[in-house]
C-alpha positions in Angstrom: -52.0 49.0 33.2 -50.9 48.2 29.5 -54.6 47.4 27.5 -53.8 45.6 24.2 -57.0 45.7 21.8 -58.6 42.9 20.3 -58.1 43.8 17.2 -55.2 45.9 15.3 -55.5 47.6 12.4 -54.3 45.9 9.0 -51.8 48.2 6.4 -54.4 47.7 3.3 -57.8 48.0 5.8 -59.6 45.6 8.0 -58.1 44.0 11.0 -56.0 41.2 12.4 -56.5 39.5 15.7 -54.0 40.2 18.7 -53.9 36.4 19.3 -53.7 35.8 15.4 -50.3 37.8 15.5 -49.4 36.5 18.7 -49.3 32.6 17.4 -47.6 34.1 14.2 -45.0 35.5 16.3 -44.5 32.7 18.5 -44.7 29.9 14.9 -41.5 32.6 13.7 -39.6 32.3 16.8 -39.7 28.9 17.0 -38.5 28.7 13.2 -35.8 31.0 14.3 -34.8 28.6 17.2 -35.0 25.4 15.2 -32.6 26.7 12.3 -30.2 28.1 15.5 -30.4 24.8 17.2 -29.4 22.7 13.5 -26.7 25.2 12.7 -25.1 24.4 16.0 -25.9 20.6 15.7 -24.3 20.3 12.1 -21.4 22.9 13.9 -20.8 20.8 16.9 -21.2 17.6 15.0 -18.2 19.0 12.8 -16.4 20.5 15.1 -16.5 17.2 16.6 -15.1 15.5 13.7 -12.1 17.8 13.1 -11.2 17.3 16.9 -11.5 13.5 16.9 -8.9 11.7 17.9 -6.6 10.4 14.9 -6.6 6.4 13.9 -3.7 4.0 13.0 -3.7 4.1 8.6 -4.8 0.7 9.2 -7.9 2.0 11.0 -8.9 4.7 8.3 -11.6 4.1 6.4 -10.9 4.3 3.1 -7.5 2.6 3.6 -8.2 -0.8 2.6 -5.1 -3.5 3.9 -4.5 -5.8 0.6 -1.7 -7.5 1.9 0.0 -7.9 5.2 3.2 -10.3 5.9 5.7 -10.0 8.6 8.0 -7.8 6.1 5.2 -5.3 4.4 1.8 -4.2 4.3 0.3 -3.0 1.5 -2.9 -0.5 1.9 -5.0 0.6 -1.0 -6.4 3.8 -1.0 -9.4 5.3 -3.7 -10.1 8.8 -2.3 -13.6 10.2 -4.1 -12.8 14.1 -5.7 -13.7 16.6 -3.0 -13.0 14.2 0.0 -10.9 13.9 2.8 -9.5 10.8 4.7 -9.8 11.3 8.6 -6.5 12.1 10.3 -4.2 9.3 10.5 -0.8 7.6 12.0 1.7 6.8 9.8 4.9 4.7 12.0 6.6 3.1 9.3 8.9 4.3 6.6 6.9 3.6 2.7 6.7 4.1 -0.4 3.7 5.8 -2.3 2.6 4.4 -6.0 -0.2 6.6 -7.9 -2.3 5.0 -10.1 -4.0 7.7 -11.2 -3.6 11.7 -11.5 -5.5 14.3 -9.4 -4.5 17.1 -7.6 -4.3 16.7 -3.4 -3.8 18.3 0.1 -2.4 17.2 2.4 -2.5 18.7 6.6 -0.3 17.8 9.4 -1.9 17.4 12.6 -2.2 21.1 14.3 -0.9 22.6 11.0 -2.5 24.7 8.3 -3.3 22.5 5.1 -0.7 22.5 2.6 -1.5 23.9 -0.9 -2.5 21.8 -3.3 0.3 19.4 -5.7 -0.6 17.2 -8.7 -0.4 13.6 -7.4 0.4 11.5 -11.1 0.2 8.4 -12.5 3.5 6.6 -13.4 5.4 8.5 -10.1 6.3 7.2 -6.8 7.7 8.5 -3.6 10.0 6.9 -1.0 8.8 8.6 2.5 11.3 8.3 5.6 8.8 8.4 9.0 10.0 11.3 10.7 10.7 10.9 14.1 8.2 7.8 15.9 5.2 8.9 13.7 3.5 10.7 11.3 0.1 12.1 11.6 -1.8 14.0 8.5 -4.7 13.6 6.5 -4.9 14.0 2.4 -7.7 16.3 1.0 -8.5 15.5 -2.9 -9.0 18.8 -4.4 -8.9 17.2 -7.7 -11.9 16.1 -10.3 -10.5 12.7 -10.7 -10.5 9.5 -7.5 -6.8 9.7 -5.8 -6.3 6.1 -6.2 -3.4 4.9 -5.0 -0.8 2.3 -3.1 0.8 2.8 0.2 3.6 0.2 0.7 4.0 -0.4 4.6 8.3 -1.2 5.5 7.9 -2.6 8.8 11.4 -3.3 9.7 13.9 -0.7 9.1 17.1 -2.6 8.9 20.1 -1.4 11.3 22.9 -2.6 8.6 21.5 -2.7 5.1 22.8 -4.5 2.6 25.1 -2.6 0.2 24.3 -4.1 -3.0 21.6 -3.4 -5.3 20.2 -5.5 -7.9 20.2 -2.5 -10.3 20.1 1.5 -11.0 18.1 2.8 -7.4 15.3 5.0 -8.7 14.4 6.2 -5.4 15.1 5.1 -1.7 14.5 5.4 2.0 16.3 3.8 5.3 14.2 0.5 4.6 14.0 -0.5 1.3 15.1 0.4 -2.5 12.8 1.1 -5.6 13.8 -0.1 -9.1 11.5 1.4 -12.3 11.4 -0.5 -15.3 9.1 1.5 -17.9 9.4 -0.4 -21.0 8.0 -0.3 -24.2 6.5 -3.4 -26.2 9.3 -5.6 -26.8 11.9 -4.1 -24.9 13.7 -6.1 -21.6 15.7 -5.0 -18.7 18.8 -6.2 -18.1 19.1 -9.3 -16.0 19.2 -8.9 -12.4 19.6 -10.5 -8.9 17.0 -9.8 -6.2 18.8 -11.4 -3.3 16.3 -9.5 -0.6 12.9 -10.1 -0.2 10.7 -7.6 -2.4 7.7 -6.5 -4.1 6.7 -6.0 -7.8 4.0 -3.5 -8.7 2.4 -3.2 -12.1 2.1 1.0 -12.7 0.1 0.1 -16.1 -1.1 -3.2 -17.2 0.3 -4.8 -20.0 1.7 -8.2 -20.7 4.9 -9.4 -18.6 7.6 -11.5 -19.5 10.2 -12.4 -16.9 12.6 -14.8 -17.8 15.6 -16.9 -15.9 19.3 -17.1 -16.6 18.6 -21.2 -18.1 15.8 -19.5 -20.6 12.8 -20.5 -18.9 9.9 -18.0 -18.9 6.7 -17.1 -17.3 4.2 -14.8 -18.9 1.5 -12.5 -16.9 -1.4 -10.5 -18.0 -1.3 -7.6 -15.7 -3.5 -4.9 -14.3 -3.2 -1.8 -13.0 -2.5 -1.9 -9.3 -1.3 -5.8 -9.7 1.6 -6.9 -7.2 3.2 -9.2 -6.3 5.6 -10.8 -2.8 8.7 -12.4 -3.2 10.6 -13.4 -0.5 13.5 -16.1 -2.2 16.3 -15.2 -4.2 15.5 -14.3 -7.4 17.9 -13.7 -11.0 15.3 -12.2 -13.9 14.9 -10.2 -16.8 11.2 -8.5 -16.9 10.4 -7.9 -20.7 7.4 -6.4 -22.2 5.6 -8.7 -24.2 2.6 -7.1 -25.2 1.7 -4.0 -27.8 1.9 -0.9 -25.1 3.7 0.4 -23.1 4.2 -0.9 -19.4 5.9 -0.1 -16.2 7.0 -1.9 -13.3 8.7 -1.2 -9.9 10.5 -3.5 -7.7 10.2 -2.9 -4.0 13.3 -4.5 -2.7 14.0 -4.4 1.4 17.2 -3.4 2.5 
């Protein structure tokens, strides 16, 4: 029979109670099994979010739906540095507008995260959905927010039509971009929208746009400003105010 005394000696002299060390051992082991038990909380709880099931773009967050017609739908996106959105579907064919520059990731479902690329202000992309749908989520690995507009093409036209209401800056299966930067004073060239399209302000500045007969309409525009037109249209946009601006027409095909 194992006899445990009282009392056991201390290092520097003196003594130390048996039950004294016992409830000192039990107080550690329980703060051992407390930190064990949050690590695999906070592990399961994340483990839990990288496995949950993706959402429609529509359903995300921090994908805000500014404007939705039976043609378009226009989702704004601010994306805080050091965030990421939750995995989402894409099933549409769009077109991507910064409005502001940071650097981003972005991972395909069941794929290693891509490296990181500068995401800038004044660019644009035309994406074609690959296949029935797209699933990813964008990282911002950047210091600045990833602000920017994700232009929705819900019908992807089986004949489009061929002609274009001026130089094609960039294009997918559903629809046609047109990029007027221009500098104070300067105008395009007139122009005939005769599809249904959208105008985006990259910059704000002061807009001009005026019709074959002369008459004119002048806009003070933000940042992020747009605009839907869905009636034939014959313009010139100029830049009426004192920096520069730029503009893109989203025109269906």
């Amino acid at each position: 029979m194992l006899v445990v005394p009282p009392y056991l000696p201390r290092q520097n002299g003196g003594t130390i109670s048996f039950h004294l060390l016992r409830q000192r051992w039990y107080l550690e082991m329980m703060t051992v099994k407390t930190c064990s038990a949050l690590i695999f909380s906070f592990s399961t709880l994340f483990m839990a979010q990288e496995a949950s099931a993706p959402v429609p773009v529509e359903n995300e967050p921090l994908h805000h739906v500014v404007l939705r017609n039976e043609s378009v739908v226009v989702i704004h996106l601010v994306l805080p540095p050091g965030e990421r959105t939750l995995y989402h579907i894409h099933t549409h064919d769009r077109i991507a507008i910064p409005l502001s520059s940071t650097s981003i990731t972005q991972q395909v479902l069941n794929e290693r995260e891509g490296s990181p690329s500068l995401s800038e202000a004044g660019t644009f992309s035309a994406l074609t959905l690959p296949g029935s749908s797209y699933t990813h989520r964008v990282h911002n690995v950047g210091g600045n927010p990833y602000d920017v507009l994700d232009v929705e093409i819900l019908n992807r036209p089986q004949s489009p039509l061929p002609a274009t209401a001026a130089t094609v800056a960039a294009e997918n299966p559903s629809a046609r971009i047109y990029n007027w930067v221009l500098s104070p004073g300067a105008a395009s060239a007139m122009h005939t929208h005769v599809r249904p399209y959208l105008i985006v302000a990259v910059t704000g500045f002061t807009l001009k746009m005026t019709a074959p007969d002369g008459k004119s309409l002048t806009h003070e525009l933000k940042r992020g400003d747009f605009h839907w037109v869905d009636t034939k249209v014959t313009h010139t946009l100029a830049n009426a105010g004192t920096s520069d601006g730029q503009i893109l027409e989203i025109e269906l095909k």
